[in-house]
C-alpha positions in Angstrom: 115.6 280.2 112.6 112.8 281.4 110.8 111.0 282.4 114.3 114.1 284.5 115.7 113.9 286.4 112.1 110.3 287.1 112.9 110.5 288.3 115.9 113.5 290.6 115.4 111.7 291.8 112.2 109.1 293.2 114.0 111.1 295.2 116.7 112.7 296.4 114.2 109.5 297.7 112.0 107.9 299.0 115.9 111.1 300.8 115.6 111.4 302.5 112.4 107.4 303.3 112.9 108.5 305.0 116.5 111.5 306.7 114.4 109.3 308.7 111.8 107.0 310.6 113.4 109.7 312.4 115.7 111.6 313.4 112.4 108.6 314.9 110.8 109.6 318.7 112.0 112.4 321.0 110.2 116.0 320.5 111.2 115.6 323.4 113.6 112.9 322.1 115.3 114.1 318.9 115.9 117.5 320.3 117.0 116.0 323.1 119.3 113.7 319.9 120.9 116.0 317.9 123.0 113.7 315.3 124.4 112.6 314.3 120.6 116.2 314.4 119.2 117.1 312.4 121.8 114.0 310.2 122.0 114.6 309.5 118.0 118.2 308.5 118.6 117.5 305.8 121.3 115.2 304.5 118.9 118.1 304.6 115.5 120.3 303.0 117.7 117.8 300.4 118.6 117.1 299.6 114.9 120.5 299.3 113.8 121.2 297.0 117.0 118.2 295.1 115.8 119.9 294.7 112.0 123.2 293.9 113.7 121.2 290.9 115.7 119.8 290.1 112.2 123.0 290.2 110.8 124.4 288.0 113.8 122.5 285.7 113.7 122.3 284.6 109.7 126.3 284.5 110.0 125.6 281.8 113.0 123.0 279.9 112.0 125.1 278.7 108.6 128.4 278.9 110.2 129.8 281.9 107.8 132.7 282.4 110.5 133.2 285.1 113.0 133.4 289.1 111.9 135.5 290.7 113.8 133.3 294.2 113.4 130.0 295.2 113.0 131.3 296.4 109.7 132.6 293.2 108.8 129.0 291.5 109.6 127.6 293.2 106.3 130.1 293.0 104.1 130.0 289.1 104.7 126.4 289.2 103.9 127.4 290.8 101.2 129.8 288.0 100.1 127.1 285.2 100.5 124.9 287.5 98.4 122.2 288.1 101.2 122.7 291.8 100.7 124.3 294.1 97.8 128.2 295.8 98.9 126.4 298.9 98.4 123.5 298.1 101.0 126.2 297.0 103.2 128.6 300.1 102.9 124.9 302.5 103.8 124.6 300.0 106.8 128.4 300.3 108.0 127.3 304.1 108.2 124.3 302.9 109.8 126.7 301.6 112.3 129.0 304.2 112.4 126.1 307.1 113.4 124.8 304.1 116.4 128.7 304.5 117.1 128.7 308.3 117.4 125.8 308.1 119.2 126.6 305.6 121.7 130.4 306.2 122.8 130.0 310.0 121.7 133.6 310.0 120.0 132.7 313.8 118.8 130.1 316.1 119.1 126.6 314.8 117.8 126.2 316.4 114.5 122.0 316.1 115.3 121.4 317.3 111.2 122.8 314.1 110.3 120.7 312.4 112.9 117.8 314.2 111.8 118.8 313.2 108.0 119.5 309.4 109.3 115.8 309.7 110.7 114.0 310.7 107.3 115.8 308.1 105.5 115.5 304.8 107.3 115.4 303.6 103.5 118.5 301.5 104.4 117.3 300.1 107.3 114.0 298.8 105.6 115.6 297.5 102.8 118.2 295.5 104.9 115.0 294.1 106.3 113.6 293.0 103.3 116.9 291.4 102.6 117.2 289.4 105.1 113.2 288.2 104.6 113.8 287.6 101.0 116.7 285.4 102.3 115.1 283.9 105.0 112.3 282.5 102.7 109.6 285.0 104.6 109.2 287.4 101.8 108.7 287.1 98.3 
């Protein structure tokens, strides 16, 4: 288990280190560049794939049943106290933007990517969660 954590911890921190730098610029920049907006959301919905893998696999390997969303995955993580039900709400969003982004339901609203980008606060600290849990963090 703990070697699966490991590796998908560190795609997912080459990730968020790929995310940052292309969200450095204004919100007119980065919407006027098309290659780096786009560019930054391949890489968000990389990351949050990566968490939902995390998330996947801690509800298989100790049998916590079968989520029927990606929703549902962190709200049960909430339940068995891996993560906090407000951590788990800010990574349903997390899932909801990958959603947007993916299937394109609606126009891209490329602010909120750009916002999404600066903050990969949730992200981390799902991380750190799920290291703390795992026994690889302190």
């Amino acid at each position: 288990m703990k070697a699966v954590v490991l590796k998908k911890a560190e795609r997912l921190r080459e990730r968020l280190s790929l995310i940052a730098p292309l969200a450095t610029v204004t919100p007119e920049v980065f919407m006027a560049e098309r290659p780096r907006r786009d560019l930054c959301a391949f890489y968000l919905i990389l990351a949050v794939e990566e968490c939902r893998d995390l998330a996947e696999h801690l509800i298989a390997e100790n049998a916590w049943g079968a989520p029927e969303s990606a929703g549902e995955e962190f709200e049960l993580l909430a339940q068995k106290g891996v993560i906090d039900t407000a951590l788990a709400r800010r990574m349903r969003q997390a899932v909801g933007l990958r959603n947007l982004l993916v299937h394109e339901y609606a126009e891209v609203d490329w602010g909120r990517v750009h916002s999404a980008a600066n903050d990969l606060s949730r992200l981390s600290e799902f991380l750190a969660a799920v290291l703390r849990f795992s026994g690889l963090q302190p």
